[in-house]
C-alpha positions as CSV (number, residue, x, y, z in Angstrom):
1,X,208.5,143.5,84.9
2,X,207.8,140.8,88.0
3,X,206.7,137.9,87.5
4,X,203.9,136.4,88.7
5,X,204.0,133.4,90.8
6,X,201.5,130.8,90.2
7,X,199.8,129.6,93.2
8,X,200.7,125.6,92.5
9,X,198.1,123.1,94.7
10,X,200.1,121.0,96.4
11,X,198.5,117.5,95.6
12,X,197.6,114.9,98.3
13,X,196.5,111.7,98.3
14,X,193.9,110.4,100.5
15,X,195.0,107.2,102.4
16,X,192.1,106.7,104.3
17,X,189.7,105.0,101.0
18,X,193.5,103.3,100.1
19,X,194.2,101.5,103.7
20,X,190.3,100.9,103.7
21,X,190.5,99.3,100.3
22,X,193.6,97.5,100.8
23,X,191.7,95.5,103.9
24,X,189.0,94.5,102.0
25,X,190.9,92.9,99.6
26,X,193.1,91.3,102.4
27,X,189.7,89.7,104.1
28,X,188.5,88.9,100.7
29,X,191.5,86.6,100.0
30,X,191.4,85.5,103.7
31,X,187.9,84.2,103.1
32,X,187.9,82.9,99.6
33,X,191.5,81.1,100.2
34,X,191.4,77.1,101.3
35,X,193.4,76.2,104.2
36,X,196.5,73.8,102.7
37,X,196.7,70.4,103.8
38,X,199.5,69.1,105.5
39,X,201.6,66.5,104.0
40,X,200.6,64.3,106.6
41,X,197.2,64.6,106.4
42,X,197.4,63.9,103.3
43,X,195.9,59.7,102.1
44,X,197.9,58.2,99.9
45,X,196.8,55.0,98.5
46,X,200.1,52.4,98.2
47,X,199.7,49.8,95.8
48,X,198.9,46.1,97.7
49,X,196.3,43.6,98.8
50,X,192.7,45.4,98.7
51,X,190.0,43.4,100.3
52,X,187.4,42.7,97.4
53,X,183.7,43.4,97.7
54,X,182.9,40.3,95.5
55,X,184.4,37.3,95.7
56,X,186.3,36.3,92.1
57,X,186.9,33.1,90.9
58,X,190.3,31.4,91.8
59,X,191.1,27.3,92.4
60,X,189.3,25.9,95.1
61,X,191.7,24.3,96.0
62,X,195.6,23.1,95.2
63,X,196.4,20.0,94.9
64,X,199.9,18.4,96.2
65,X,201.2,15.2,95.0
66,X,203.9,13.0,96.7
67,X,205.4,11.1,94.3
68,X,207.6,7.4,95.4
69,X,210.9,9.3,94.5
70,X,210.3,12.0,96.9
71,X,209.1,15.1,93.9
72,X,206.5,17.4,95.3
73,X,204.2,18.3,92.5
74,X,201.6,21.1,92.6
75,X,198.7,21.0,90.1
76,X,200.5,19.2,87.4
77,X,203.7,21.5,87.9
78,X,206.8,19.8,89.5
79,X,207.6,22.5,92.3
80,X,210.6,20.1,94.2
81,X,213.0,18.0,93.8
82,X,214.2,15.0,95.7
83,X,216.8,16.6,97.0
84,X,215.5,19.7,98.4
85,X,214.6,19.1,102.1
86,X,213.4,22.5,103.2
87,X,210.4,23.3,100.5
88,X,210.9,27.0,100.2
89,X,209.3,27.5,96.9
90,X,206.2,25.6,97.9
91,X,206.1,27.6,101.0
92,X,205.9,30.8,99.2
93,X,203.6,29.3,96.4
94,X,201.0,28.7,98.9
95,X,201.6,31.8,100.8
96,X,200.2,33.5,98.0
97,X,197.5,31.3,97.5
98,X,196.7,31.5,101.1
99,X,196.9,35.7,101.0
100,X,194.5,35.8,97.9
101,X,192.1,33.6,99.3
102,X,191.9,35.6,101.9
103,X,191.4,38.7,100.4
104,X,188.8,37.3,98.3
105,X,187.3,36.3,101.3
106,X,187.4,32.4,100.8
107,X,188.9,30.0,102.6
108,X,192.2,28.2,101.3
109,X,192.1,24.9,100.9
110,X,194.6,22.2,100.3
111,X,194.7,18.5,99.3
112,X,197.4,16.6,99.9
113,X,197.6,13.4,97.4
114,X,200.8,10.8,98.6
115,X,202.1,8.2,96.7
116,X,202.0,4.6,98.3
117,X,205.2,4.6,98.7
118,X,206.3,8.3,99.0
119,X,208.5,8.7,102.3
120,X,207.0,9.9,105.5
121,X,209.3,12.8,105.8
122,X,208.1,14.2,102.5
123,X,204.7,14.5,103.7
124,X,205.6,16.0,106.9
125,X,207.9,18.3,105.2
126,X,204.4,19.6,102.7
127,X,202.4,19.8,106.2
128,X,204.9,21.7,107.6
129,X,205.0,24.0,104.5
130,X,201.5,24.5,104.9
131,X,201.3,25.7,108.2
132,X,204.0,28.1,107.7
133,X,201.6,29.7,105.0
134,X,198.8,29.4,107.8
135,X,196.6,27.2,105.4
136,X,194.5,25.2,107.9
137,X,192.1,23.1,105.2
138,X,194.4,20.8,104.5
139,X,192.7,17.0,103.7
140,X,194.5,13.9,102.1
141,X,192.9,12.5,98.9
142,X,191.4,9.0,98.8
143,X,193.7,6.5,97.5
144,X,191.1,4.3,96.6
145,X,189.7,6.9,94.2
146,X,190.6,7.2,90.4
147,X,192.5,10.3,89.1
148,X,190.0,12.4,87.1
């Protein structure tokens, strides 16, 4: 007895609908994908002195006192000794009050209130602290006047 042989259909796939397929899904991505920003075009925001749009509330001024035995006292708060001769703690007290004022866009100001018989130098010594800080509103108080 013989055998038949079956006529087997060789199978094929059709690439043409496959590669045509496969680039529409390659400019769909293209299209709908956003381009990545670099890293430095990226803004990054550090934390530090922002200019304000309204102006808050801070001192108008600070107030320095020379006393006779050569203490530097600002607003009520003994900042130096008699000893110290170079004032760095006031320096850096009123560069921050200088640097807020300005960002608050006002203008620092600075009164300077000697005792009668505070030493020269002192008072030399707090000008020169204030025009390290770059305050330039700096007045003397009236002796004549009574402390309020």
């Amino acid at each position: 007895m013989q055998l038949r042989r079956k006529d087997t259909q060789t199978v094929e796939m059709q690439m043409g609908p496959m590669i045509d397929m496969v680039f529409l899904l390659l400019v769909f991505f293209m299209v709908s994908a956003k381009p990545v920003k670099q890293e430095s075009d990226v803004n990054i925001g550090l934390p530090g002195t922002v200019a304000q749009e309204e102006v808050v509330e801070i001192p108008d001024e600070q107030r320095i006192k020379i006393q006779a035995d050569g203490t530097v006292i600002l607003n009520d708060q003994p900042l130096e000794s008699p000893q110290n001769q170079v004032f760095n703690q006031l320096t850096a007290t009123l560069k921050r009050f200088k640097e807020s004022a300005d960002a608050n866009k006002s203008e620092a100001l600075v009164t300077i209130d000697p005792d009668d018989q505070a030493n020269h130098q002192r008072i030399v010594a707090v000008l020169n602290a204030c025009a390290v800080a770059k305050i330039t509103g700096v007045t003397f108080a009236d002796s004549s006047q009574e402390e309020e």
